[in-house]
MARBA-3410 file (N, C-alpha, C, O; in Angstrom, 1 decimal):
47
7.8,14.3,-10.3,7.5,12.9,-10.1,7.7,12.1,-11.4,7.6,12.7,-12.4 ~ 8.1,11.0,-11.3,8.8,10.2,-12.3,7.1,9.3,-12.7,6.0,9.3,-12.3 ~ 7.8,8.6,-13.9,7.0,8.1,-14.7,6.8,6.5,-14.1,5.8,5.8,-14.4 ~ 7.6,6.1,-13.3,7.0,4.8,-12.5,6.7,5.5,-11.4,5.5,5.3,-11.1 ~ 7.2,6.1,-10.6,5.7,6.9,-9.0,5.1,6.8,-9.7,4.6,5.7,-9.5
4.4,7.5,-11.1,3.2,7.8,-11.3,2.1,6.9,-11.6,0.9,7.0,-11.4 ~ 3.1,5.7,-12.5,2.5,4.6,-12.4,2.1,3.8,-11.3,0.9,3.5,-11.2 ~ 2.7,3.4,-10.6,2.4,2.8,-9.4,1.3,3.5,-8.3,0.5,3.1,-7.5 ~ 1.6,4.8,-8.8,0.2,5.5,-7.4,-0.8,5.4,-8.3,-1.7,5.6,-7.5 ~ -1.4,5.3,-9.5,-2.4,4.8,-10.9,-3.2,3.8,-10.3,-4.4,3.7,-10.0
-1.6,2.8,-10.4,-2.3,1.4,-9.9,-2.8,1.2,-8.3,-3.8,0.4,-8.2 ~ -2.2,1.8,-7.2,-2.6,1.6,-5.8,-4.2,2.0,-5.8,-5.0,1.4,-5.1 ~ -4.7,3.4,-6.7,-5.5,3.6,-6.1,-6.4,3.0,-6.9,-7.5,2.9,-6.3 ~ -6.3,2.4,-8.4,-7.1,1.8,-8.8,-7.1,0.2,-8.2,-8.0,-0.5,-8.6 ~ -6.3,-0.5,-7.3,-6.5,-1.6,-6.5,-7.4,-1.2,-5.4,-8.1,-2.1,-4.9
-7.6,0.3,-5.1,-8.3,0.4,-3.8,-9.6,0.7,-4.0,-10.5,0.8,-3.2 ~ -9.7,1.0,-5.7,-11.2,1.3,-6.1,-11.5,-0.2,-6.3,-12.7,-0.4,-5.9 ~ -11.1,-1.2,-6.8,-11.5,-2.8,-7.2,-11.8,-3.6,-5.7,-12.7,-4.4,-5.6 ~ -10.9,-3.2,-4.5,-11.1,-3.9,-3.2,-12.3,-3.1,-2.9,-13.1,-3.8,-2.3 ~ -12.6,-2.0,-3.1,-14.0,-0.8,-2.6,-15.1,-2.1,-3.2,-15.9,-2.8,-2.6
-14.9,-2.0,-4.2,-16.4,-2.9,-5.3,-16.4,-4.4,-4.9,-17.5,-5.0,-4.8 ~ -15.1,-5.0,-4.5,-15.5,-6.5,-3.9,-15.8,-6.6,-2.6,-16.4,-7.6,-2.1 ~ -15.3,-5.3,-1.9,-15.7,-5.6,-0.2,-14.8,-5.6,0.4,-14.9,-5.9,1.6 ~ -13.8,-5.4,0.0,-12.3,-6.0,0.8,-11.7,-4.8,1.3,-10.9,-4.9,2.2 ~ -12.1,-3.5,0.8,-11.5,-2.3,1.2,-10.5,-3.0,2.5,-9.4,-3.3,2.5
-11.5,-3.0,3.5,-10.8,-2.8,4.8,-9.3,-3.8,4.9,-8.2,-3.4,5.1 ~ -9.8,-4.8,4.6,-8.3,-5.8,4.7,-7.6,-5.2,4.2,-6.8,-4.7,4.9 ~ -7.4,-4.8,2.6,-6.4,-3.9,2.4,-6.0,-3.0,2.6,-5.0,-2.6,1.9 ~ -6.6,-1.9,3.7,-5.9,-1.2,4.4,-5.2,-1.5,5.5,-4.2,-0.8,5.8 ~ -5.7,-2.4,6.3,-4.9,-3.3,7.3,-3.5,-3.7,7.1,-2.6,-3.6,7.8
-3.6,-4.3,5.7,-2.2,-4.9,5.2,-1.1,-4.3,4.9,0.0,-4.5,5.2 ~ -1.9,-3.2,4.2,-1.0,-1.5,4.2,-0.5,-1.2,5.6,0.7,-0.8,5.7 ~ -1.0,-1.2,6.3,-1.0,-0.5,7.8,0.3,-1.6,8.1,1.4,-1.2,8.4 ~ -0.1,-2.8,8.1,0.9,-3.8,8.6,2.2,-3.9,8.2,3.2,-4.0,8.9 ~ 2.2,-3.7,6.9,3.7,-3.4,6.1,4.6,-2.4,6.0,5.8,-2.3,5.6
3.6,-1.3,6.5,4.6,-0.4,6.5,5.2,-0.1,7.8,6.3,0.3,8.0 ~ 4.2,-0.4,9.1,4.7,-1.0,10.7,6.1,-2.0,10.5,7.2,-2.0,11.1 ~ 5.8,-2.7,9.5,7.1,-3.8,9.3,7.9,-3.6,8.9,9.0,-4.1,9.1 ~ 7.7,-2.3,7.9,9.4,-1.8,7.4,10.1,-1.2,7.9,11.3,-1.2,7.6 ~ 9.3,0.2,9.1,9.6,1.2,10.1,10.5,0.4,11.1,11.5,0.7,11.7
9.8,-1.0,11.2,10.9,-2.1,12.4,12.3,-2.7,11.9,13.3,-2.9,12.4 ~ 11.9,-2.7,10.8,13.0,-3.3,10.3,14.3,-2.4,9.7,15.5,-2.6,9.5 ~ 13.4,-1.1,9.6,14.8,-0.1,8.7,15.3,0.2,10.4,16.4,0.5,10.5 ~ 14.4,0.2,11.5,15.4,0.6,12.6,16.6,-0.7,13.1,17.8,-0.7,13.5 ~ 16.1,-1.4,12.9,17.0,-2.8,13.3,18.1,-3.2,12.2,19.0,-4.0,12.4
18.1,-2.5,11.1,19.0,-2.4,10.1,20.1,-1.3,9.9,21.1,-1.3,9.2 ~ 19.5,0.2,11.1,20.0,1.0,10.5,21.1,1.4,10.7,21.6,2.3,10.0
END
């Protein structure tokens, strides 16, 4: 694993520890959920 994955999975889960403490967990898993539904549609309509 490369030194930006590693950064970036650092930071996802420390966004998901700060949305845990404000309350927002859930929406931000929703949004997760939503974007990656949106790119699965779109890499097929692209591919």
């Amino acid at each position: 694993m490369g030194l930006k994955s590693s950064i970036y999975k650092m930071l996802r889960v420390w966004n998901d520890v700060d949305a845990a403490k404000k309350g927002k967990l859930g929406k931000r898993i929703g949004r997760r959920a939503a974007g990656k539904a949106t790119g699965k549609a779109i890499r097929k309509i692209f591919k």
